[in-house]
N, CA and C atoms as an extended XYZ file, in Angstrom:
543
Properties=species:S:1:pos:R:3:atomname:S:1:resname:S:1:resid:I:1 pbc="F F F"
N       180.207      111.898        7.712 N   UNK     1
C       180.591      110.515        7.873 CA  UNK     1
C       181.845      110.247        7.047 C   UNK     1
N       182.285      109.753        7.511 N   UNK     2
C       184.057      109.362        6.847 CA  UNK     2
C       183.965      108.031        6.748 C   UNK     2
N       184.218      108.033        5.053 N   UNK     3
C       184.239      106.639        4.006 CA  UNK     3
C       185.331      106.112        4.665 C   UNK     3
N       185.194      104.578        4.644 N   UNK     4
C       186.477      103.760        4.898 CA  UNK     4
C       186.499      103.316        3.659 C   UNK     4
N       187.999      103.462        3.045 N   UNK     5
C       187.898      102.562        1.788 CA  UNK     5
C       189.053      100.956        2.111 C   UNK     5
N       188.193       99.829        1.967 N   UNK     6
C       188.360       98.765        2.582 CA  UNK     6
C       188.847       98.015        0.784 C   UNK     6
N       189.545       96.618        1.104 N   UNK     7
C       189.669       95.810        0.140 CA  UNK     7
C       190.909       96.114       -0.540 C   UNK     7
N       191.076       95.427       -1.441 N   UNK     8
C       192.652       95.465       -2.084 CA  UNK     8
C       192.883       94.115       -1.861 C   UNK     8
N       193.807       93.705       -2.953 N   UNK     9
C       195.069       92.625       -2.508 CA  UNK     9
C       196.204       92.848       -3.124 C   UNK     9
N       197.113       93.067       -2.729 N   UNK    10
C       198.241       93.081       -3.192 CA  UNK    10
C       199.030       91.734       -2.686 C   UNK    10
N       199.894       91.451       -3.712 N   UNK    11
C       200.721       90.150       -3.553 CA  UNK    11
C       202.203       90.481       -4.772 C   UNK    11
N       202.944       89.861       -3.781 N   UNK    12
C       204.385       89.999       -4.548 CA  UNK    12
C       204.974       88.798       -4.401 C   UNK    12
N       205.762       87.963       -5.499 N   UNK    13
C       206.292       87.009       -5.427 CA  UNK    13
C       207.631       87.385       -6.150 C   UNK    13
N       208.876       86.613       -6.036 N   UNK    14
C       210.256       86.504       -6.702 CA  UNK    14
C       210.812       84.619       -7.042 C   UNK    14
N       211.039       84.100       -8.278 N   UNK    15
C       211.220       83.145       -8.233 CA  UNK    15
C       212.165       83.192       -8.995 C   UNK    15
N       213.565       82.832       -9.086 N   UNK    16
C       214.419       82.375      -10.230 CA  UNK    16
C       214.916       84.080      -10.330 C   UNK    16
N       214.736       84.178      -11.805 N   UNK    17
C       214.713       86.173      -12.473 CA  UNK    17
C       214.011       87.129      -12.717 C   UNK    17
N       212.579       86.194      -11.870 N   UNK    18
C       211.565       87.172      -11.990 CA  UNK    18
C       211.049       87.426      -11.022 C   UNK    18
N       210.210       88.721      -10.879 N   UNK    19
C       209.423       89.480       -9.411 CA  UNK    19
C       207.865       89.773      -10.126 C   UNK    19
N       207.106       89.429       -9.576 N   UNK    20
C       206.009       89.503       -9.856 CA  UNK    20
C       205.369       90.423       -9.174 C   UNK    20
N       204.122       91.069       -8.697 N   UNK    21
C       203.442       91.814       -8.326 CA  UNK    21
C       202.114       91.621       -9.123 C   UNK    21
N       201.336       91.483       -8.107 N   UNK    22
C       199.496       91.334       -8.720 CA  UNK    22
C       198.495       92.318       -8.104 C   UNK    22
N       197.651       92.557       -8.482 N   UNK    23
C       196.436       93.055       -7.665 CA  UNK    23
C       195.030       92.822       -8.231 C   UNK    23
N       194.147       93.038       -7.441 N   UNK    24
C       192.837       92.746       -7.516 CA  UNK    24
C       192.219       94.167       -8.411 C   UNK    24
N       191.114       94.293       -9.093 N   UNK    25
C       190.853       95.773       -8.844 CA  UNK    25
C       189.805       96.172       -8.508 C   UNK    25
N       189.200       95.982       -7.161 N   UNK    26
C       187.524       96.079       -6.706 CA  UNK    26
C       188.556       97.550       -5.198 C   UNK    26
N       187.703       98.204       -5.199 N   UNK    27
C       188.091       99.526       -4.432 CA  UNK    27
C       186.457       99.619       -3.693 C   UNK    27
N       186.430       99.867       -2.607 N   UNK    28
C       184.981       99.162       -1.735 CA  UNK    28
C       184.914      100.453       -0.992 C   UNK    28
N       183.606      100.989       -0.942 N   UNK    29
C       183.484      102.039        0.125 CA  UNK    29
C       182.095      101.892        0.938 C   UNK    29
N       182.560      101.362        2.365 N   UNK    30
C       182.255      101.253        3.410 CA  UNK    30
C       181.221       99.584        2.478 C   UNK    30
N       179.904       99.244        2.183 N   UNK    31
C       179.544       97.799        1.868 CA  UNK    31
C       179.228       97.989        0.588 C   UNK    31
N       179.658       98.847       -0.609 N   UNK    32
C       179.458       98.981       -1.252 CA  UNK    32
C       180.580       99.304       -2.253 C   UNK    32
N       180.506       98.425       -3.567 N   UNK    33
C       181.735       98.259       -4.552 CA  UNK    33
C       182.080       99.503       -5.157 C   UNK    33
N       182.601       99.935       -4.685 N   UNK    34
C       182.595      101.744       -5.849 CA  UNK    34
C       183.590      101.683       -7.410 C   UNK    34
N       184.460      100.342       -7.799 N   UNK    35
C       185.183      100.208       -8.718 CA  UNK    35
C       185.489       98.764       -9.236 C   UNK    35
N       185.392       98.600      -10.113 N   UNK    36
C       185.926       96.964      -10.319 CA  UNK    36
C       187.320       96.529      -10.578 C   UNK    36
N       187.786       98.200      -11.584 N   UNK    37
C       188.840       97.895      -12.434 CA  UNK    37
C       190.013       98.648      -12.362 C   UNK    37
N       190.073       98.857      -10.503 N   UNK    38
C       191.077       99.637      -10.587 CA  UNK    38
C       192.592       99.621      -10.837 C   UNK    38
N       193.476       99.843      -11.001 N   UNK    39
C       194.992       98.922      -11.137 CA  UNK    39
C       195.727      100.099      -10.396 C   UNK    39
N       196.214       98.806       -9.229 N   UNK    40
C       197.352       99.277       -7.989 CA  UNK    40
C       198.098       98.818       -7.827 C   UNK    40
N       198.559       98.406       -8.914 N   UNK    41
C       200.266       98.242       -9.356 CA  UNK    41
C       200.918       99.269      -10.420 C   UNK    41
N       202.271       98.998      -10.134 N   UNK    42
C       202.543      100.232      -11.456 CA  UNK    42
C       204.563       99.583      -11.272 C   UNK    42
N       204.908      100.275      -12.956 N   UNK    43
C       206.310       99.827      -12.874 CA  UNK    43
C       206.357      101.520      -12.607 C   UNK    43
N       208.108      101.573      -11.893 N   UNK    44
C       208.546      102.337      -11.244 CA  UNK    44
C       210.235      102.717      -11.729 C   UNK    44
N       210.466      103.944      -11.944 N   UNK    45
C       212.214      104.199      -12.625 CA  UNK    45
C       212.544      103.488      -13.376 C   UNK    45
N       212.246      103.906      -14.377 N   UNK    46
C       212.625      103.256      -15.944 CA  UNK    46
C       212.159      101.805      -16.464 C   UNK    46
N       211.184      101.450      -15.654 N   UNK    47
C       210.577       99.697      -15.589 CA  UNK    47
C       211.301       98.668      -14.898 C   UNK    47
N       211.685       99.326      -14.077 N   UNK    48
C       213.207       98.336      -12.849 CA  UNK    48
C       212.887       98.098      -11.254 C   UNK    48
N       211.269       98.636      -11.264 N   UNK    49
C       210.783       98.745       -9.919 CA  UNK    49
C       209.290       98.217      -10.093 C   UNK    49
N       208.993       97.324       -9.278 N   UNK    50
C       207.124       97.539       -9.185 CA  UNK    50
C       206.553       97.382       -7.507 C   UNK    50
N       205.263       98.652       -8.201 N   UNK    51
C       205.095       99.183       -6.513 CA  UNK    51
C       203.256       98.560       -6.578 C   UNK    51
N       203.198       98.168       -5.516 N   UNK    52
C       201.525       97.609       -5.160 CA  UNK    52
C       200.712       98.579       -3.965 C   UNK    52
N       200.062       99.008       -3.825 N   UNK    53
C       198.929       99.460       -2.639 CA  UNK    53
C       197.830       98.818       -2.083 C   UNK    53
N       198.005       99.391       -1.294 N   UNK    54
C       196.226       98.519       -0.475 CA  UNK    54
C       196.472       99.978        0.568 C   UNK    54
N       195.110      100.715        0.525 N   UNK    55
C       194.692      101.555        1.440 CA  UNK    55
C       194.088      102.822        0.140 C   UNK    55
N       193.957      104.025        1.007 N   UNK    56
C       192.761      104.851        0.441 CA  UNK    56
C       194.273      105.175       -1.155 C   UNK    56
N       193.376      105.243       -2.074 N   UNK    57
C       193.968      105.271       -3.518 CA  UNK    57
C       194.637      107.228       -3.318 C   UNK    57
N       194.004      108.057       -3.287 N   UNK    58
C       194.832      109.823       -2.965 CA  UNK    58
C       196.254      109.108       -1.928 C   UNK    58
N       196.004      108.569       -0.843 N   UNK    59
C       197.563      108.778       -0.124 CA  UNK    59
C       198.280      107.225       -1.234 C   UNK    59
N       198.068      106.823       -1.641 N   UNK    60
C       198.773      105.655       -2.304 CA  UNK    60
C       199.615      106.115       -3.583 C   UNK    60
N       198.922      107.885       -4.455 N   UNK    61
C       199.157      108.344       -5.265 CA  UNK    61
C       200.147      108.899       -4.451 C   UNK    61
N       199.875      109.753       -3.472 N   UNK    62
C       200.766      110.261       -2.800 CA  UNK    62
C       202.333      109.919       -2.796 C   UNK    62
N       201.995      108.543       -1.837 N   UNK    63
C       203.479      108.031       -1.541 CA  UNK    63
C       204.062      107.309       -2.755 C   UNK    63
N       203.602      107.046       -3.702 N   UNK    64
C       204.019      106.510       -4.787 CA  UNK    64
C       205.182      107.472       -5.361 C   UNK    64
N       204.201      109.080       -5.675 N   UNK    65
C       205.044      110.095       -5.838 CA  UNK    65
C       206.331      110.487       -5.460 C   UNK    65
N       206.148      110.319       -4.010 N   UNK    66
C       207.226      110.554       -2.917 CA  UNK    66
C       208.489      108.985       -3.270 C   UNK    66
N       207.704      108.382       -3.414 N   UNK    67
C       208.456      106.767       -3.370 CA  UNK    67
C       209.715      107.291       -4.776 C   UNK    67
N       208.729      107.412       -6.035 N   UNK    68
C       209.427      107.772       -7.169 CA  UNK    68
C       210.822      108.949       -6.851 C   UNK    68
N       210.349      109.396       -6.514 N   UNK    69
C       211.275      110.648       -6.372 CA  UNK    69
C       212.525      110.169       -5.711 C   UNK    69
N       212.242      109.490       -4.785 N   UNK    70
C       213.726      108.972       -3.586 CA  UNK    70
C       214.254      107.912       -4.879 C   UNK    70
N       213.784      107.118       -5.432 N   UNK    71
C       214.340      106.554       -6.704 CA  UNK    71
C       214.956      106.718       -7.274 C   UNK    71
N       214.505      108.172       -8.253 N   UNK    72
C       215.484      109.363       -8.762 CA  UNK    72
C       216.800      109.798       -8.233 C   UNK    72
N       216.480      109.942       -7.071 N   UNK    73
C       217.352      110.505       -6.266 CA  UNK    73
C       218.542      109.712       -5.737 C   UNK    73
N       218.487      108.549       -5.215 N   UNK    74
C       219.175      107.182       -5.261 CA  UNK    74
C       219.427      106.503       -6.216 C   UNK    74
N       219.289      106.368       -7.551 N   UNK    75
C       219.457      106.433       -8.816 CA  UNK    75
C       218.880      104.814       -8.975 C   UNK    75
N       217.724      104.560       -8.178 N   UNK    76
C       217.079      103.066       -8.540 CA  UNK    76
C       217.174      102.073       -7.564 C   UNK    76
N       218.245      102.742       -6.383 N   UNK    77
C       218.667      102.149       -5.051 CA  UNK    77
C       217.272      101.633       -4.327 C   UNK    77
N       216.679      100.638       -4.488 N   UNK    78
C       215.186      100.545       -3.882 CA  UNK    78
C       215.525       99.913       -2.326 C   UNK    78
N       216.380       99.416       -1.755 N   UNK    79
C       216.681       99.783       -0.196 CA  UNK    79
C       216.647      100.964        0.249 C   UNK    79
N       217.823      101.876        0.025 N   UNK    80
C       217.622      103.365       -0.009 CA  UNK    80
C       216.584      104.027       -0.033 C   UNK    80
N       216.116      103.916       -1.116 N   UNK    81
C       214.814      104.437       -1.924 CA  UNK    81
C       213.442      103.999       -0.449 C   UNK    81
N       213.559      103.353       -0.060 N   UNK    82
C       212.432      102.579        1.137 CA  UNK    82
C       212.687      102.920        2.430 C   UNK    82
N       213.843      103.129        2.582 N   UNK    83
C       214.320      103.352        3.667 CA  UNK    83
C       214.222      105.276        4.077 C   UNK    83
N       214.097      106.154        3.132 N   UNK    84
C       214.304      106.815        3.427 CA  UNK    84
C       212.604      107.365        3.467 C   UNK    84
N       211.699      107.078        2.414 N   UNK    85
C       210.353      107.026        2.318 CA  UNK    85
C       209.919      106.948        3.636 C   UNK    85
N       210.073      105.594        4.206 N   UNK    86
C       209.676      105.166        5.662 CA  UNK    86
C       209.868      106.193        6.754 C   UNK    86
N       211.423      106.495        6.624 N   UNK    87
C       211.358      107.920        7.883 CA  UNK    87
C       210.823      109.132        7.462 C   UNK    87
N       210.762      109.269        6.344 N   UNK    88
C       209.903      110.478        6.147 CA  UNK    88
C       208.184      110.708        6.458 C   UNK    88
N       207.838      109.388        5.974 N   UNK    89
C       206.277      108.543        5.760 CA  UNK    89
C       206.323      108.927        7.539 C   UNK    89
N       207.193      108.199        8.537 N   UNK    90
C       207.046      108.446       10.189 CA  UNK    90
C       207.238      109.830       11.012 C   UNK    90
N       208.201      110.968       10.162 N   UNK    91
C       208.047      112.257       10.740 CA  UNK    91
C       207.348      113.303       10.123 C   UNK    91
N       206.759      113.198        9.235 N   UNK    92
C       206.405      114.064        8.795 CA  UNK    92
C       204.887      113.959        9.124 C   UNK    92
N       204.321      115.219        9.437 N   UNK    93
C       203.017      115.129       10.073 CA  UNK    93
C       202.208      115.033        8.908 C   UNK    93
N       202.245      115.870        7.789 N   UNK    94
C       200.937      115.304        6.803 CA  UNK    94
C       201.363      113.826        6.415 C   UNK    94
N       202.820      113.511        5.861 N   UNK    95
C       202.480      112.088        5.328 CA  UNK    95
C       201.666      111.241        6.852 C   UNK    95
N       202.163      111.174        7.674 N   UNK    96
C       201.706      110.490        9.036 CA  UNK    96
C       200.160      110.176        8.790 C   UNK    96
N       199.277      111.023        8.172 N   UNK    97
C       198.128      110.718        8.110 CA  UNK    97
C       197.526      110.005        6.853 C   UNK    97
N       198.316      109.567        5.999 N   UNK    98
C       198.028      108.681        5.042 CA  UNK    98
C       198.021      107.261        5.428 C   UNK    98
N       197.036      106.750        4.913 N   UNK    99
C       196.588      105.414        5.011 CA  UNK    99
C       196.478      104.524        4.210 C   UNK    99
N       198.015      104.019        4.104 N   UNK   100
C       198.065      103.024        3.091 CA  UNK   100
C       199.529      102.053        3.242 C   UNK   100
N       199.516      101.011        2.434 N   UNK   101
C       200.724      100.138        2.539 CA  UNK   101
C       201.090      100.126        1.241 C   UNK   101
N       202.347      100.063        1.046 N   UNK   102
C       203.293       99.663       -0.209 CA  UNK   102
C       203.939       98.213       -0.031 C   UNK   102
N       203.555       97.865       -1.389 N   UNK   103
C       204.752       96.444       -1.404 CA  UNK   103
C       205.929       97.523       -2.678 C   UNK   103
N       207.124       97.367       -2.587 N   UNK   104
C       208.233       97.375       -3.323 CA  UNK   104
C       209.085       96.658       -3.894 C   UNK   104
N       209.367       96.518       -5.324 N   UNK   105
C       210.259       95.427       -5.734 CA  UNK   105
C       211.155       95.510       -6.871 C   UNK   105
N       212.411       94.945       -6.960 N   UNK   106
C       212.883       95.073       -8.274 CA  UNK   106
C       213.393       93.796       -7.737 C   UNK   106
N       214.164       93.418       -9.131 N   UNK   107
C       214.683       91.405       -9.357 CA  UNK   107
C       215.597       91.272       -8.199 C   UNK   107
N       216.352       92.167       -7.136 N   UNK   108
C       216.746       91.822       -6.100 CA  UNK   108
C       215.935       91.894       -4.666 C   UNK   108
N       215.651       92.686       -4.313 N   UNK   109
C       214.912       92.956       -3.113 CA  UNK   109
C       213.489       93.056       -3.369 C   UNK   109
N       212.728       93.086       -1.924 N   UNK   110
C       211.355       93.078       -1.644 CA  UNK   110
C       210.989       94.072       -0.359 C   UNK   110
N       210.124       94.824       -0.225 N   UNK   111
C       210.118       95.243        1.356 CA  UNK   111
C       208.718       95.612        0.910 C   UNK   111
N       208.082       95.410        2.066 N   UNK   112
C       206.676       96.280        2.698 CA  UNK   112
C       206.776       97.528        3.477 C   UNK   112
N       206.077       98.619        3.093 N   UNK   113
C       206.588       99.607        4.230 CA  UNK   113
C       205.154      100.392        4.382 C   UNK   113
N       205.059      100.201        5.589 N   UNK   114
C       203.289      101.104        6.222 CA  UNK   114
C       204.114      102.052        6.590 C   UNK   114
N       202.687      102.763        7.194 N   UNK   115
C       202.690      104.006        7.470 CA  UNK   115
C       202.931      104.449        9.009 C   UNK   115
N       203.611      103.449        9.744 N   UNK   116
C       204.531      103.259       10.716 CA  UNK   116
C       205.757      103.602       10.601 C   UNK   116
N       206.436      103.782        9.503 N   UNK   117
C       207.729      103.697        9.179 CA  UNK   117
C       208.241      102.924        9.193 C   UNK   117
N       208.143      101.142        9.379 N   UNK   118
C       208.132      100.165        8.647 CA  UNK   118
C       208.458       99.600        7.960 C   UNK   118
N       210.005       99.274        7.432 N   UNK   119
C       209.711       98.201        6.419 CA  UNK   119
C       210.188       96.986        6.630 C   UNK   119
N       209.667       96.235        6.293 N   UNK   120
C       209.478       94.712        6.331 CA  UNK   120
C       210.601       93.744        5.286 C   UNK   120
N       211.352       93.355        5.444 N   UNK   121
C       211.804       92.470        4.025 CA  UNK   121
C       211.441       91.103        4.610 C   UNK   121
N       210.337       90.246        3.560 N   UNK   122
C       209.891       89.119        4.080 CA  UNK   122
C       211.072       87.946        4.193 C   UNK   122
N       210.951       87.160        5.142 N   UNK   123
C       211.961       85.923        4.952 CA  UNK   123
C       211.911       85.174        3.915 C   UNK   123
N       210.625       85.231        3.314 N   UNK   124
C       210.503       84.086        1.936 CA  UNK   124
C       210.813       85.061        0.774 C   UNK   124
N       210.570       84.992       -0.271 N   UNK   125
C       209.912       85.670       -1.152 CA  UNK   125
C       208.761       86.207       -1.809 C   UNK   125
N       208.065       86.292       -0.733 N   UNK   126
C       206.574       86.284       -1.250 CA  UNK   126
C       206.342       87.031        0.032 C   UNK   126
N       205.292       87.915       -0.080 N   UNK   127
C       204.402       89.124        0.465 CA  UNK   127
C       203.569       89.480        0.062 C   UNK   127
N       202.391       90.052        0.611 N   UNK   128
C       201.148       90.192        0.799 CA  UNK   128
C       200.647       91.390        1.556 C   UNK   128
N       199.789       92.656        1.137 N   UNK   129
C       199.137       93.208        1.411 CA  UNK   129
C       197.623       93.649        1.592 C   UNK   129
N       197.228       94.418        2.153 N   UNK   130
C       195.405       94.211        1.933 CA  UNK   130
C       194.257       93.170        2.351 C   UNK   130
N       193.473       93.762        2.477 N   UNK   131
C       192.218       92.721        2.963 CA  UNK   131
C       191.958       91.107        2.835 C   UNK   131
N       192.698       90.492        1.749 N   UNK   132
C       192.870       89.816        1.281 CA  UNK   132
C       193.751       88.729        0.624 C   UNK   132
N       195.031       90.068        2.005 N   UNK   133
C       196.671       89.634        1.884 CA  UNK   133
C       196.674       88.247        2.383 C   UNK   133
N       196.089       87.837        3.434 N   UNK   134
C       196.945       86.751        4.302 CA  UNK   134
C       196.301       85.323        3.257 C   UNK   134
N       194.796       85.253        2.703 N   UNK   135
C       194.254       84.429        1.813 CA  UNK   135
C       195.731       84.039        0.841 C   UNK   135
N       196.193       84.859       -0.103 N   UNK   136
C       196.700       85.426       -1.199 CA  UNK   136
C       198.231       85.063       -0.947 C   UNK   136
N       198.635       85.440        0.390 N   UNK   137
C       199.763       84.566        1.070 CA  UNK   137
C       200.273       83.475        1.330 C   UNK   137
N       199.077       82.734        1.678 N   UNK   138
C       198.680       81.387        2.124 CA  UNK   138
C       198.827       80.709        0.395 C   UNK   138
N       197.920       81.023       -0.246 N   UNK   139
C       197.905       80.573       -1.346 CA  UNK   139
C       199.509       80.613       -2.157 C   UNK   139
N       200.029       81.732       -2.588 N   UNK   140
C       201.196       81.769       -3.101 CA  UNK   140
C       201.931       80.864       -2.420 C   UNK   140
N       202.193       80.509       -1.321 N   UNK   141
C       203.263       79.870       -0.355 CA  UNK   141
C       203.434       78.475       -0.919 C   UNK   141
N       201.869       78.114       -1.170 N   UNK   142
C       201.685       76.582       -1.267 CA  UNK   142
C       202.091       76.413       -2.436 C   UNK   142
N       201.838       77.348       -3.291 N   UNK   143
C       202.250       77.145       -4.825 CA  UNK   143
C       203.391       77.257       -4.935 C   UNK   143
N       203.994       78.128       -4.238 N   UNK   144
C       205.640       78.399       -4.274 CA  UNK   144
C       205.957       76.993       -4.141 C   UNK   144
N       205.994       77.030       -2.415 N   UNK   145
C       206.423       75.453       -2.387 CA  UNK   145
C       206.461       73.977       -2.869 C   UNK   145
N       205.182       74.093       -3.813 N   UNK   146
C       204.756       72.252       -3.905 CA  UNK   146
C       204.394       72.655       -5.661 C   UNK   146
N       205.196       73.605       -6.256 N   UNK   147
C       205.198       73.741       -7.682 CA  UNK   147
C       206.229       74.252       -8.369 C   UNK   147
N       206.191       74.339       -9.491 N   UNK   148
C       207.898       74.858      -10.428 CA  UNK   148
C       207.265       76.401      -11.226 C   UNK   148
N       205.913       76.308      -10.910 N   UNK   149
C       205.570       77.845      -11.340 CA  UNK   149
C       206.106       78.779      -11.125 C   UNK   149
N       206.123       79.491      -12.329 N   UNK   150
C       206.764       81.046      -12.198 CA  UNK   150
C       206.131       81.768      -11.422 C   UNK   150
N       206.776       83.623      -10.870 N   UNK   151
C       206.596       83.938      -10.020 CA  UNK   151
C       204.892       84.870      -10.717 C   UNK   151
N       204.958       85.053      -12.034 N   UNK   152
C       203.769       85.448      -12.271 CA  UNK   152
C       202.369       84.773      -12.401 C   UNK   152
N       202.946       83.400      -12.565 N   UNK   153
C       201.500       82.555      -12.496 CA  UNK   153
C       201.305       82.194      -10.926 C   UNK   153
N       202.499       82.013       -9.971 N   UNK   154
C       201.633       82.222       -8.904 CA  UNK   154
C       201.026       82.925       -8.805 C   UNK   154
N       201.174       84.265       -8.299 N   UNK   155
C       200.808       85.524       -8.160 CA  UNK   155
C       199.161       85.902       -8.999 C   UNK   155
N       198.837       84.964      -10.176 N   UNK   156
C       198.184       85.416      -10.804 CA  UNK   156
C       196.844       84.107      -10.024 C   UNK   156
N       197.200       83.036       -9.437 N   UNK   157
C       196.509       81.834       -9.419 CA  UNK   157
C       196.079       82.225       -7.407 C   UNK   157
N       197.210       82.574       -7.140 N   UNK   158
C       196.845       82.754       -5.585 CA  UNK   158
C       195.667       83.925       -5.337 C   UNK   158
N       196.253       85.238       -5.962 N   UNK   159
C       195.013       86.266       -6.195 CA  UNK   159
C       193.773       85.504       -6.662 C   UNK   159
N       193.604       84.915       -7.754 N   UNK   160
C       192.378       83.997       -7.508 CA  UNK   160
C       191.651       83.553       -6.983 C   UNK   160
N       192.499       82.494       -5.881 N   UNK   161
C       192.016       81.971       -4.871 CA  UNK   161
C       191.902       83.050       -4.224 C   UNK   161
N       192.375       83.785       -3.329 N   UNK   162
C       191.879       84.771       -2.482 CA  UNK   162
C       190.915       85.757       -3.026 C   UNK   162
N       190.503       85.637       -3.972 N   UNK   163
C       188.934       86.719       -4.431 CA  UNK   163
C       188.239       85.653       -4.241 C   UNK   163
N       188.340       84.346       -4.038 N   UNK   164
C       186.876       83.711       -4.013 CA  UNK   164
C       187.075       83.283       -2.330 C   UNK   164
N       187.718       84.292       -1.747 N   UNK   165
C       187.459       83.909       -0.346 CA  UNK   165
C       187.105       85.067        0.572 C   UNK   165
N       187.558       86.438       -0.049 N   UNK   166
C       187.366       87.938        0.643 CA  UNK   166
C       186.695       88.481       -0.103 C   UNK   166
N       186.061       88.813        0.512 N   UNK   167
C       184.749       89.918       -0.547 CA  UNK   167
C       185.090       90.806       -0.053 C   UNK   167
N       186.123       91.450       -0.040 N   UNK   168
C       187.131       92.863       -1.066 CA  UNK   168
C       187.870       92.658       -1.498 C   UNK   168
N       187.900       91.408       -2.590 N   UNK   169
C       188.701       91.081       -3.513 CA  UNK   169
C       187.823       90.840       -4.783 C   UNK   169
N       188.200       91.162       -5.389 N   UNK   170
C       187.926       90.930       -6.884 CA  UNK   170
C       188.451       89.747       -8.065 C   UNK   170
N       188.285       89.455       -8.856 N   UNK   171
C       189.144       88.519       -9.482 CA  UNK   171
C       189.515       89.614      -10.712 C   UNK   171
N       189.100       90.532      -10.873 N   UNK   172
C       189.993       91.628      -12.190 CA  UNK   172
C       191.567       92.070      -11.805 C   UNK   172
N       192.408       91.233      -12.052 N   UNK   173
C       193.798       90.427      -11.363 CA  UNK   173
C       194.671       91.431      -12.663 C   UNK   173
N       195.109       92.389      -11.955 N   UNK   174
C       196.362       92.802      -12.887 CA  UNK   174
C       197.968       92.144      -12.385 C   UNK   174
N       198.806       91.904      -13.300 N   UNK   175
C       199.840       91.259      -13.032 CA  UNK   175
C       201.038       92.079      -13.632 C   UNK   175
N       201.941       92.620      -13.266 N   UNK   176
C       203.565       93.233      -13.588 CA  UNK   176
C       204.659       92.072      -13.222 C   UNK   176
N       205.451       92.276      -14.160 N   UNK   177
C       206.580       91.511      -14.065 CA  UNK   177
C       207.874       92.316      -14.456 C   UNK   177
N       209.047       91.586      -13.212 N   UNK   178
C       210.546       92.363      -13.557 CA  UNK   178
C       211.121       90.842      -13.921 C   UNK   178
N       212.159       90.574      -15.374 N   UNK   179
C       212.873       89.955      -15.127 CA  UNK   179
C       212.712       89.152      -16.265 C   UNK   179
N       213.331       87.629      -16.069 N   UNK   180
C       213.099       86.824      -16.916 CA  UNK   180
C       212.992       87.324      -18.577 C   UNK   180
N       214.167       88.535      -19.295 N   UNK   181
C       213.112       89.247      -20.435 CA  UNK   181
C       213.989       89.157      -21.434 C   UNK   181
């Protein structure tokens, strides 16, 4: 039988000089909680990048790896750096079978990139991944819009709200920040 591992939220916000990135840390296999406290965020090339997941945690290590490296290699270029991930993430037959989404960010840009080859740069500033993305979306938006909050207390208040609405969300809310420093 093949575990689905379900749940996550990832959420990314940018307001002013700062980029936020949050996550939940409950990791769910098939109706049952297998983690509370996991953290699927991480800073990225020298603390100038932060990367979020939602999907099975091995391919998330994976492409993270792979993510880092094009970093290196582009010297922090995180367009580049995404862009080239993505076509690789789409021809290459083992990555092809990883199952997972990235949010990407440093104080200029934002992109989402599945395992479509994919990437997304949202029209707003704010994005959302995982079971619990569109809750977490919804929420940030409103706060964005109808408040002067920073991009980490959204991020930290919307994840909130969306754990008390998806049960594969958690409220053990890790938060990274670029900017503002």
């Amino acid at each position: 039988m093949k575990m689905i591992y379900e749940g996550t939220t990832i959420l990314a916000v940018k307001r002013d000089l700062e980029v936020a990135i949050a996550g939940d840390g409950q990791i769910t296999m098939g109706n049952t909680i297998a983690k509370n406290q996991a953290k699927k965020i991480r800073k990225l090339y020298h603390n100038k990048v932060l990367a979020g997941f939602a999907g099975g945690a091995a391919d998330a290590l994976t492409l993270y790896e792979r993510f880092e490296n094009k970093l290196e290699e582009f010297q922090g270029n995180l367009r580049k750096a995404s862009v080239e991930v993505a076509k690789a993430w789409r021809n290459d037959k083992y990555l092809r079978k990883l199952e997972a989404l990235l949010i990407v960010a440093d104080v200029q840009d934002m992109f989402t990139i599945s395992g479509n080859g994919d990437i997304i740069e949202p029209d707003k500033p704010i994005t959302a991944i995982g079971s619990g993305g569109q809750y977490a979306l919804a929420a940030a938006q409103a706060l964005f819009q109808f408040t002067k909050m920073p991009a980490s207390d959204i991020v930290f208040e919307a994840l909130k709200i969306a754990s008390s609405i998806c049960i594969y969300t958690n409220d053990h809310i890790i938060v990274e920040i670029l900017g503002n420093d």
